[in-house]
C-alpha positions as a printed NumPy array, in Angstrom:
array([[ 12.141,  26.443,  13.592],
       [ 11.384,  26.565,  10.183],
       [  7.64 ,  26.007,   8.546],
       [  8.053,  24.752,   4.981],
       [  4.993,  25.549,   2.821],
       [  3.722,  23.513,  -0.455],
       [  0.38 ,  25.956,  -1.568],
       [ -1.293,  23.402,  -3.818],
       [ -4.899,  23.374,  -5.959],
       [ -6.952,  22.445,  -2.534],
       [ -4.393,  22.954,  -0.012],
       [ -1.596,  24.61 ,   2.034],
       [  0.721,  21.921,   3.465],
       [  3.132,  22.86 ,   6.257],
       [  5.903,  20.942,   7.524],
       [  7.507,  21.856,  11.103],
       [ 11.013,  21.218,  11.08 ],
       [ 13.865,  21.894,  13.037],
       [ 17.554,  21.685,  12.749],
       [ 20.036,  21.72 ,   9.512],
       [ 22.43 ,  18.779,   7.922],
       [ 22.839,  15.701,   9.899],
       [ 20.473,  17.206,  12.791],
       [ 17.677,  18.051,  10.395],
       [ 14.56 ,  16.816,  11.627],
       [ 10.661,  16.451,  10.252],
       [  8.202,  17.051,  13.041],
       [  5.147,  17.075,  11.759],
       [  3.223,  17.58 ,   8.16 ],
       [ -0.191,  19.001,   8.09 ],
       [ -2.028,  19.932,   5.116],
       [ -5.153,  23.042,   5.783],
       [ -7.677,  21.889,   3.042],
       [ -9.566,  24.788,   1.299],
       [-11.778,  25.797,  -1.489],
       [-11.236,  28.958,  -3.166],
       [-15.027,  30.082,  -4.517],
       [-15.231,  33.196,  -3.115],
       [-13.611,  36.061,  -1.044],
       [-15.108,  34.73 ,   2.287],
       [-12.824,  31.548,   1.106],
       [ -9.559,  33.329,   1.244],
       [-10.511,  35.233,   4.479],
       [-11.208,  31.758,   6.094],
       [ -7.454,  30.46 ,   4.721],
       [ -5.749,  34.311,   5.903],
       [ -7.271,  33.556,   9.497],
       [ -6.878,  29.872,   9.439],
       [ -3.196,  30.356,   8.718],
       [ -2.906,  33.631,  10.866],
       [ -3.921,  30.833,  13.843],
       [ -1.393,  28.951,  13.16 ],
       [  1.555,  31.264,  13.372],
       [  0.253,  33.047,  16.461],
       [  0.686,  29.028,  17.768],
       [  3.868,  28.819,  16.111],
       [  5.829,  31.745,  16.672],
       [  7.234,  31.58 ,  20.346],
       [  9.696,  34.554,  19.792],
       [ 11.827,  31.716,  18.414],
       [ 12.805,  32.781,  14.882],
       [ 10.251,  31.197,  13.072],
       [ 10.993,  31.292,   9.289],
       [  8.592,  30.539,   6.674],
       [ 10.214,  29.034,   3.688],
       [  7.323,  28.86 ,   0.903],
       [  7.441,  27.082,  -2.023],
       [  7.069,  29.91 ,  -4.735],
       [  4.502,  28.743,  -7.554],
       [  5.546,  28.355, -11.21 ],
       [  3.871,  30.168, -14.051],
       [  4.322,  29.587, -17.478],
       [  2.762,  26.388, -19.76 ],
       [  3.142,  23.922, -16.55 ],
       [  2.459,  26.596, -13.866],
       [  0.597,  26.779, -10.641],
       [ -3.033,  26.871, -10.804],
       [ -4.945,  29.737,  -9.644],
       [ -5.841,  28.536,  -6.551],
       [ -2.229,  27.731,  -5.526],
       [ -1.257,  31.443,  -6.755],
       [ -4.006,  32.405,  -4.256],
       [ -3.224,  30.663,  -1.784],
       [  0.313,  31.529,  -1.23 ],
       [ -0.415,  35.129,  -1.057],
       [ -3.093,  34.6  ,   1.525],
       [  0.154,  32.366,   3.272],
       [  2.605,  35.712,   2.74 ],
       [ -0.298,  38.249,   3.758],
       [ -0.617,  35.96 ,   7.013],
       [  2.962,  36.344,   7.808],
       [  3.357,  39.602,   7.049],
       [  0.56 ,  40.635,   9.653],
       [  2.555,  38.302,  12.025],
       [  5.654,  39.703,  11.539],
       [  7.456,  36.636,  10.582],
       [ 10.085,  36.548,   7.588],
       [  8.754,  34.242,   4.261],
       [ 12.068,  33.18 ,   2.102],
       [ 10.429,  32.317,  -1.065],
       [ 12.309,  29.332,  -3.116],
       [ 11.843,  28.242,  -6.776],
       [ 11.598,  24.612,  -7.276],
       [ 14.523,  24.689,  -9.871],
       [ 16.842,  25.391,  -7.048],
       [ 15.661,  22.007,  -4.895],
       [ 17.633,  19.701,  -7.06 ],
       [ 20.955,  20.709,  -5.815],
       [ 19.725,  21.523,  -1.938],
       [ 18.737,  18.096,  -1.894],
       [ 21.848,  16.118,  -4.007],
       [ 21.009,  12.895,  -5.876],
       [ 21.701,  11.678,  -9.367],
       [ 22.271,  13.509, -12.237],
       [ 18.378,  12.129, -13.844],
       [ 16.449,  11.979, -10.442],
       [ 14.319,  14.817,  -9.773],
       [ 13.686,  16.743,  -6.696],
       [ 10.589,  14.906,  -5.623],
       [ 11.903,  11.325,  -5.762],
       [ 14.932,  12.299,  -3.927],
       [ 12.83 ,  13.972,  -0.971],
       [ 10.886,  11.16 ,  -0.451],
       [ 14.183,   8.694,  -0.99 ],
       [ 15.697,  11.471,   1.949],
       [ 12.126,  12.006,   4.207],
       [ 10.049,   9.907,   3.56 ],
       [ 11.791,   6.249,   2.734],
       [  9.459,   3.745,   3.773],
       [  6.441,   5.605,   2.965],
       [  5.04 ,   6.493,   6.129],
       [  3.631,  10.627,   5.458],
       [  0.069,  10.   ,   4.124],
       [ -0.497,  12.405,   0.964],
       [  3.475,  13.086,   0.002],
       [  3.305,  13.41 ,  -3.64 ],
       [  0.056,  16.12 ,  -3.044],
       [  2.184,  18.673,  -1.458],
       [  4.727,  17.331,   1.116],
       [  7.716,  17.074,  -0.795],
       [  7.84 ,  20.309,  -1.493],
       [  7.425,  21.809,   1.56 ],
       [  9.733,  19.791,   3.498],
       [ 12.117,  20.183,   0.796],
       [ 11.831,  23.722,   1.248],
       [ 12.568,  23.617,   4.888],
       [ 15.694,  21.694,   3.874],
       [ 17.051,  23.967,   1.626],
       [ 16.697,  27.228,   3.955],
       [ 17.458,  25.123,   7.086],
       [ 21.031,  24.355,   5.128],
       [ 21.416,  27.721,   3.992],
       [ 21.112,  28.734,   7.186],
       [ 23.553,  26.637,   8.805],
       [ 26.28 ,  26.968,   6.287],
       [ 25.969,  23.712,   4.47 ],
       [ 26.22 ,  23.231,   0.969],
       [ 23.525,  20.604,  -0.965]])
């Protein structure tokens, strides 16, 4: 199983998957909301996300493929930065292995025309009708995250 994770401005969205190519499959999406104000904040988030991967991780493999935030003129807020090293801290003290992926490398894990970015093809791929509530605040990228690893790990190109 793979967990893709989107850290956003007020949340960490994780998408269960399972499966690579043809077989690869969206189980669930479920965003944690949060607040970062203080240090009792990001000791809530650590245990809130610690819960989940003590649920999560059977002995199966679990990977954690996390969304790595951007810096520079359009980068990540602060929160976001935060937030995904509360998400690596959390898997670290779970013993579970976090493949970190830059959001220039989606484009070409997920195929599509030469103009269309990475988010309009995920949603064209997972999401066609519309159906996942909040998509564009955090979904795409984490199930396009799972994607990419779950095809690297199978072998297939994209």
């Amino acid at each position: 199983m793979i967990l893709g994770i989107n850290a956003t401005k007020s949340s960490v969205v994780i998408a269960e998957t399972k499966g690579a190519g043809d077989k690869f499959a969206l189980m669930t999406i479920r965003p944690i909301l949060f607040q970062i104000g203080c240090g009792d904040d990001l000791a809530e988030l650590l245990r809130t996300l610690g819960a989940l991967f003590d649920r999560k991780s059977n002995g199966a493999g679990l990977i954690i493929a996390l969304l790595k935030c951007s810096s520079g003129r359009f980068g990540s807020c602060l929160e976001a930065i935060k937030s995904e090293a509360m998400i690596e801290l959390a898997a670290f003290q779970h013993g579970l292995r976090v493949v970190k992926v830059a959001p220039q490398s989606l484009k070409k894990a997920l195929g599509g025309a030469a103009d269309q970015k990475w988010r309009d093809r995920a949603a064209e791929l997972f999401n066609p009708h519309g159906k996942h509530r909040n998509w564009s605040e955090g979904a795409a990228g984490a199930v396009a995250v799972a994607y990419k690893i779950a095809g690297e790990r199978s072998g297939s190109t994209g």
